[in-house]
N, C-alpha and C positions, 0 to 999 in steps of 0.2 A: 076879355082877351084882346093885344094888341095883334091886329093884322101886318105884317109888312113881307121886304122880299130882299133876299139875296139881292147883293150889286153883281153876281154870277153871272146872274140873267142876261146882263150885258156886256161885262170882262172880267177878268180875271188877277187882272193885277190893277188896283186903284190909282191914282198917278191926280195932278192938278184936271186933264182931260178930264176926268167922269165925274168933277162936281157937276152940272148940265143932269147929270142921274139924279139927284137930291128932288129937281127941281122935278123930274120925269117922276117919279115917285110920289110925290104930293099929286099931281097933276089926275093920277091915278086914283088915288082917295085912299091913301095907304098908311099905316098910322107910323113907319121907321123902315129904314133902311136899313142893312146890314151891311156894314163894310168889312172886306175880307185886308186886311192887315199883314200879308204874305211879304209885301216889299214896302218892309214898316218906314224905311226914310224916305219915301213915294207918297206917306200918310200926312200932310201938312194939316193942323188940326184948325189953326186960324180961318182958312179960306171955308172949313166945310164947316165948322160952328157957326158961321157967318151965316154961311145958305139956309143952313138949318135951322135956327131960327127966324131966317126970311120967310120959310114956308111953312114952319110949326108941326114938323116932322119931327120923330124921337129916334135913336141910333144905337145898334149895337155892333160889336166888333167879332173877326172868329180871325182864326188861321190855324195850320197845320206846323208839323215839325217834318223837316227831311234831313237825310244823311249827316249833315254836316252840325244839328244841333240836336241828334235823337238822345233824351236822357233816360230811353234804356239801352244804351251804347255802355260797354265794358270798359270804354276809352275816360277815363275822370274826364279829360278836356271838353271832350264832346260834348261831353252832360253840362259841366259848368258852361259852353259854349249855347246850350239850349237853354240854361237858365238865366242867364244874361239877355238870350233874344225875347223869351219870355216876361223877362220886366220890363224890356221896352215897348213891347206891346200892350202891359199894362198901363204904362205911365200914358201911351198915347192914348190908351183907353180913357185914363181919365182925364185928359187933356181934351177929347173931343164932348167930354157932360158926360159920356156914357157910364152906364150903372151896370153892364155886365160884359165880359169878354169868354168867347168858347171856342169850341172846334177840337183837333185832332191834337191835343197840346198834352198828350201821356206816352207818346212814342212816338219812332218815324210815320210819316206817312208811307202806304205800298211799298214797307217792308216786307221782305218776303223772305224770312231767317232758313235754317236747315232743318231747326227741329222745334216745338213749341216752346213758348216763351217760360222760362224758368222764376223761380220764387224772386231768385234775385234781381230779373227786371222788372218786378212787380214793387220791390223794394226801393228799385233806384227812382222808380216812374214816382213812387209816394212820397220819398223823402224829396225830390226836386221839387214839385207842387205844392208841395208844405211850406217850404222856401214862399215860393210863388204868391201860393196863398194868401200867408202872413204880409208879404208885400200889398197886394190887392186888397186886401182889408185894412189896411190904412186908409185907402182912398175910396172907401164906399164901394168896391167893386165885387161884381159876384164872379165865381168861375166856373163853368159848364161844361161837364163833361161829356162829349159828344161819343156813342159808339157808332162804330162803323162797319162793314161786311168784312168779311172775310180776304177780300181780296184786297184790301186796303190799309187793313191795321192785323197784327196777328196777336192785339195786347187785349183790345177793349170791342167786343162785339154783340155782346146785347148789353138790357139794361143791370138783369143781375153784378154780370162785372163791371159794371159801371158803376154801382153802388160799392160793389166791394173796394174799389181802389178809393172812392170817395172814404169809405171809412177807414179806410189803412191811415190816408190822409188826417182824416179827424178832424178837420175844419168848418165849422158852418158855415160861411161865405165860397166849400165847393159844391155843386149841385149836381145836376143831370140835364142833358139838352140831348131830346130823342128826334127820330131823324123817319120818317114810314118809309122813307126809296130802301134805307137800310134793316127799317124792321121786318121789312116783307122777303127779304134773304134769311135773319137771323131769327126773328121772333117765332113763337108756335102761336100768339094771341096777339091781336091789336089794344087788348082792352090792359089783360096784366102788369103790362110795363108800365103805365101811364101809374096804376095803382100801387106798381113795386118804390115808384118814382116819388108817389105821393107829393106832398108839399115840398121835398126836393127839387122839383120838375119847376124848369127855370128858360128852358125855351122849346122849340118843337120848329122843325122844317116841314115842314107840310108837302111831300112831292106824289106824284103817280107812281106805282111800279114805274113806269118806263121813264120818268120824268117828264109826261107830258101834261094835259091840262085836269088839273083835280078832277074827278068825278067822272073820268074817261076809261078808266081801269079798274084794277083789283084789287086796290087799298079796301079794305073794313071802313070805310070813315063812318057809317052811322054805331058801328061796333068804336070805334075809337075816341068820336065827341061824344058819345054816351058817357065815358070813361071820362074825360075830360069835363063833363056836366055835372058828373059825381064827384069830383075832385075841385070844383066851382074854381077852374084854374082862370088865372087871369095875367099870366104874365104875358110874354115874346110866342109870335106864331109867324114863322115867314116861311114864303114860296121861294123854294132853289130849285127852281128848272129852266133847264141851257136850251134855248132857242135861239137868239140874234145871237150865234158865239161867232166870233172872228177867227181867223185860221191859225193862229197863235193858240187859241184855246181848244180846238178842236182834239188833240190827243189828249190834251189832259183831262177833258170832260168825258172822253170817249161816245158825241153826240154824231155818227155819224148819218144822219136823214134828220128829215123836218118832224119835230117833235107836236109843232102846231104850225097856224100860220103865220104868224108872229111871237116875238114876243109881249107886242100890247096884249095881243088877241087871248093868249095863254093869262094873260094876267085878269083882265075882264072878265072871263068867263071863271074861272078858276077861282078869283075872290068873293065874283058872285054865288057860287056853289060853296063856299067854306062860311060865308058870312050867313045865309041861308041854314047850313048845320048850325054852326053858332047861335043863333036865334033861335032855333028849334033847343036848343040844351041848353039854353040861360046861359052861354055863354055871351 
């Protein structure tokens, strides 16, 4: 299993600024970074393939969709709008080496509709990713369906429907990328979804109920790496919890108290405690 972390940890939107992160990351003993791709022409791939193989760190990408590219939007433009931002995000995907791109990319992000989401967003969310899809597998790339709680997508909230839109889709290059801040809202099991996921299961954020330091809360994690021992997964495993967040990022995180005392601190301890399950389940 590769260990790494969210560039969350530290902001929110990537920019030439947070190359300096690559380097903090390594320094760490972390096996990739995860850059969030939100403000994709902020994403210059030259400068950070550069870093990234100066420190011999591995990279993956995620982002979300909002209002103005949701392809379960009624609006055609919309959609084609969110499928357009969706290939650039690929291509920068693989313009940075990286072999998989994920996140919130089946609907708006903290949409919050009138009434639940109809067959037909279910249709638009599958037929746009298919698009997507076919694109990203040109270039080696996998795509990972993230769900998320309730309060932040009303499309994709557990693993169940994450598979189901995966298969609407039909592609092998889309998977499942599970999240525990979010299973421990949505899930009844820690252990199910990892095995609903199966050899699908293509990344995992690893956070606390509260997003604070692994092993400090109510996560299942010996119920969870169990699951993940039996599944002898070995893909992406990173830490997304908001500690050093800058006041730009504070609403959007919604992190307001100190989650640890740092963010090194939350990372040292918290690797130490996952690396440790890992070891214990052959991972």
């Amino acid at each position: 299993m590769k260990l790494g972390i969210h560039a969350m940890a530290w902001t929110g939107h990537w920019s030439d600024e947070s190359l300096p992160l690559i380097d903090r990351v390594a320094e760490l003993g972390l096996d990739f970074i995860e850059i969030p791709v939100m403000d994709v022409d902020e994403v210059h791939s030259g400068p950070i393939r550069t870093r990234l193989d100066a420190v011999g760190i591995d990279v993956v990408t995620s982002t979300v969709l909002g209002a103005a590219t949701d392809i379960t939007s009624d609006d055609p433009e919309v959609r084609a709008a969110g499928v357009d931002y969706l290939r650039r995000c690929v291509a920068v995907t693989s313009e940075l080496g990286a072999s998989q791109f994920s996140g919130v990319i089946y609907g708006m992000h903290g949409k919050r509709p009138p009434s639940r989401p109809k067959e037909q967003e279910w249709a638009w969310s599958a037929e746009c990713l298919a698009r997507i899809a076919e694109h990203a597998a040109a270039a080696g790339i996998v795509i990972g369906i993230e769900p998320v709680n309730r309060y932040e997508s009303p499309l994709v909230n557990t693993c169940e429907q994450a598979v189901r839109l995966a298969d609407m889709i039909g592609a092998p290059n889309v998977r499942i990328h599970l999240d525990t801040y979010h299973m421990n809202i949505e899930e009844k099991s820690w252990a199910e979804p990892v095995r609903l996921a199966g050899d699908r299961l293509c990344h995992f954020h690893l956070c606390e109920n509260d997003r604070g330091i692994p092993g400090t809360g109510l996560v299942g994690w010996e119920e969870l790496f169990g699951a993940l021992g039996e599944l002898c997964y070995d893909g992406y495993a990173g830490l997304e919890s908001f500690v050093d967040v800058s006041e730009d990022m504070v609403a959007g995180t919604c992190v307001w108290r100190d989650l640890a005392p740092s963010g090194d601190v939350l990372v040292r301890e918290g690797t130490a405690f996952l690396r440790d399950l890992a070891r214990r389940n052959g991972l």
